[in-house]
C-alpha positions as MATLAB code, in Angstrom:
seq = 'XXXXXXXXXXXXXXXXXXXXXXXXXXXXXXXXXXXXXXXXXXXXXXXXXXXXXXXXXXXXXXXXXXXXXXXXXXXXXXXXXXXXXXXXXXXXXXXXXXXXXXXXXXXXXXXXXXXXXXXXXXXXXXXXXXXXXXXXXXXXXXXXXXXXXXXXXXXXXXXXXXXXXXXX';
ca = [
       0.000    0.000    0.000;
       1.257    3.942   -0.924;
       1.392    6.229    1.676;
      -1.590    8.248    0.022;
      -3.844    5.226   -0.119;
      -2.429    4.649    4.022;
      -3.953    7.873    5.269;
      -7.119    7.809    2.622;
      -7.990    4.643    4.556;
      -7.134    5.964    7.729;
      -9.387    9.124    7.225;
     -12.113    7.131    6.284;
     -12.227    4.323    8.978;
     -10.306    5.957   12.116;
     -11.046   10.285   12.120;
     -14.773    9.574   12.426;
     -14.779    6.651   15.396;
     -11.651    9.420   16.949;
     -14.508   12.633   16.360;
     -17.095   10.158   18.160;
     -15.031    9.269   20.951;
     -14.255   12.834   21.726;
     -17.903   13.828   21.774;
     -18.560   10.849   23.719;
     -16.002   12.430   26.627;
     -17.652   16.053   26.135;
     -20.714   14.609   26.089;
     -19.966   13.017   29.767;
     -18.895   16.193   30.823;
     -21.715   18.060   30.464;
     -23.660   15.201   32.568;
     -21.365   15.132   35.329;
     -21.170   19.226   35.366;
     -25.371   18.670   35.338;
     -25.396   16.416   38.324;
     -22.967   18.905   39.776;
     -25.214   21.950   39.252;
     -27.722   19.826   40.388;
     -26.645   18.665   43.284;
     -25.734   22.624   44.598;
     -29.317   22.950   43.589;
     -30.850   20.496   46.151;
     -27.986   21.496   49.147;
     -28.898   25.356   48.371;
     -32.057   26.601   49.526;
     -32.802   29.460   47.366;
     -35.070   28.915   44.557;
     -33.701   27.375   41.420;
     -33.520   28.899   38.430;
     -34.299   27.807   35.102;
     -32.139   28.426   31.927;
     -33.809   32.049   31.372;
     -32.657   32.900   34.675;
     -36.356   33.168   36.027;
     -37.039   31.375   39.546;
     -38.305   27.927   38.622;
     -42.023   27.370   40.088;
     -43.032   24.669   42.342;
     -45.984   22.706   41.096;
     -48.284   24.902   42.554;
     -46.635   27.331   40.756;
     -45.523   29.327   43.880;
     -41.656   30.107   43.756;
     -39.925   28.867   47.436;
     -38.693   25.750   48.784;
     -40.853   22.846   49.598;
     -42.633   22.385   52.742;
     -45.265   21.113   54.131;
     -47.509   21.283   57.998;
     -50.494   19.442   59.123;
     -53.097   21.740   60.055;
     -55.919   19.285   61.334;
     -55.728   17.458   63.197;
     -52.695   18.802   65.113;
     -52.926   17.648   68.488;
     -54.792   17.461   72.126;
     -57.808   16.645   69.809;
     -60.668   14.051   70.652;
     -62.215   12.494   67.367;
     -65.214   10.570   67.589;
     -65.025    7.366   65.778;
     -67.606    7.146   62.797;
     -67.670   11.023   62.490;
     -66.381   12.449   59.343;
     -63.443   14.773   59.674;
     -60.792   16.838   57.136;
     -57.125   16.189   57.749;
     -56.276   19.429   56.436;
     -52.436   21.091   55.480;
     -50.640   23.731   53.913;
     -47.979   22.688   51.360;
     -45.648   23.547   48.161;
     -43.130   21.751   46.314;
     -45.024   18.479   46.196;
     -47.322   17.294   43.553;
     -48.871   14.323   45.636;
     -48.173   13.294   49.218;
     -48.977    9.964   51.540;
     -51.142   10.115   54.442;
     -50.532    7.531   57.391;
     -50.729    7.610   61.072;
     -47.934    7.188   63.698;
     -48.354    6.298   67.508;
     -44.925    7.177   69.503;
     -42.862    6.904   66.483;
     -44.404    3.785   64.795;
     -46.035    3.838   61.865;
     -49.714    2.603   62.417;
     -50.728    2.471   58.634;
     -51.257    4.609   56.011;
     -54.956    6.626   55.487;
     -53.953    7.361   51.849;
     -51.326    7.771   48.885;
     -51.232    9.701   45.955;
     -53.287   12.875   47.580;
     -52.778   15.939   45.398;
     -50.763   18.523   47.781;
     -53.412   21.536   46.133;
     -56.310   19.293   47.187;
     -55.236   20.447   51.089;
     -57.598   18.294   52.775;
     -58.433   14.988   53.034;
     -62.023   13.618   54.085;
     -61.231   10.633   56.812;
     -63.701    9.336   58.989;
     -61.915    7.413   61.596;
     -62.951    3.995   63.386;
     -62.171    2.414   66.579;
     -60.066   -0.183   65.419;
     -57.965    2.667   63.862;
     -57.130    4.538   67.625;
     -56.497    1.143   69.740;
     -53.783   -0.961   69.631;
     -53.647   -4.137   72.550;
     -55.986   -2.818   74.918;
     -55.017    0.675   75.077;
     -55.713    4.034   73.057;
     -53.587    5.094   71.044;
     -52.010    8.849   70.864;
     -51.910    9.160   66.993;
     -50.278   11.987   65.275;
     -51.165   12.543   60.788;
     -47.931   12.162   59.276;
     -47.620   13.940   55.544;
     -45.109   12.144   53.534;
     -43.721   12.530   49.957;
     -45.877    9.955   47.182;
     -42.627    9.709   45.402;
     -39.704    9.143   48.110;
     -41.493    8.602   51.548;
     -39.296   11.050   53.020;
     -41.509   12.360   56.199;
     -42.372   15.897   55.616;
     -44.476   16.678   58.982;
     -46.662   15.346   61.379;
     -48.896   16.752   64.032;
     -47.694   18.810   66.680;
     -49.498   16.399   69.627;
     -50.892   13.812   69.667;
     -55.095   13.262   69.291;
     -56.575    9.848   70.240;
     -60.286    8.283   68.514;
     -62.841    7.820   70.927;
     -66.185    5.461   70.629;
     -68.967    7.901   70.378;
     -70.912    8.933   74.025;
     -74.352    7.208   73.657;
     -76.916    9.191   75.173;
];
């Protein structure tokens, strides 16, 4: 083989796979400095910003950082079993949250999952079997959770127990 037909062949078979291999390292750049910018994004508090440099919104289109509180019930309440009630919060940065109940820092079982966080409240109508545990009340406390990682975002403030309604 020449030397002309040498560097014809290598142009054709080795520049391109060369050009894609450096792309490919650029290309992993650019991901790792994403993660990166990312990853300041979740440790920093301050609103993120989208690629215009305007704040980006939460899904309820509020700019902030998530939270979330349980309104109702909150604590030192008495709920009459078989009475409808509406475990209520205030929330942003969440489209859907869990709802579950937790006695002393067990989890007791879960009231409902996939509630939209702009619904605010959620109708519950509590039974007996739901406030006693072997023989004894229990002193529940709502516990808001995130639908898509569990992470615990707040409970009540006190606890409330279910109680059998007075008969008259």
């Amino acid at each position: 083989m020449r030397p002309s037909q040498i560097l014809h062949t290598f142009s054709l078979f080795c520049l391109p796979l060369l050009f894609l291999s450096l792309a490919g390292c650029d290309y992993a750049q650019t991901n790792e400095e994403k993660n990166t910018s990312e990853t300041n994004l979740v440790e920093d508090s301050s609103p993120a910003q989208g690629l215009d440099g305007r704040p980006v919104l939460n899904p309820e289109g509020t700019v902030g950082p998530s939270s979330a509180v349980v309104i109702f019930p909150n604590g030192n309440e008495s709920l009459v079993a078989g009475n409808s009630y509406e475990i209520a919060w205030e929330a942003q940065g969440f489209n859907k949250i869990n709802i579950g109940l937790e006695e002393e820092g067990y989890f007791r079982g879960e009231l409902a999952q996939g509630i939209l966080v702009a619904e605010k409240k959620f109708a519950w109508t509590p039974t007996l079997s739901q406030g006693r545990a072997d023989d004894h009340i229990m002193s529940l406390q709502v516990v808001l959770s995130d639908f898509q990682t569990g992470e615990v975002l707040d409970k009540s403030d006190g606890s409330f127990i279910i109680i059998e309604e007075e008969k008259e």
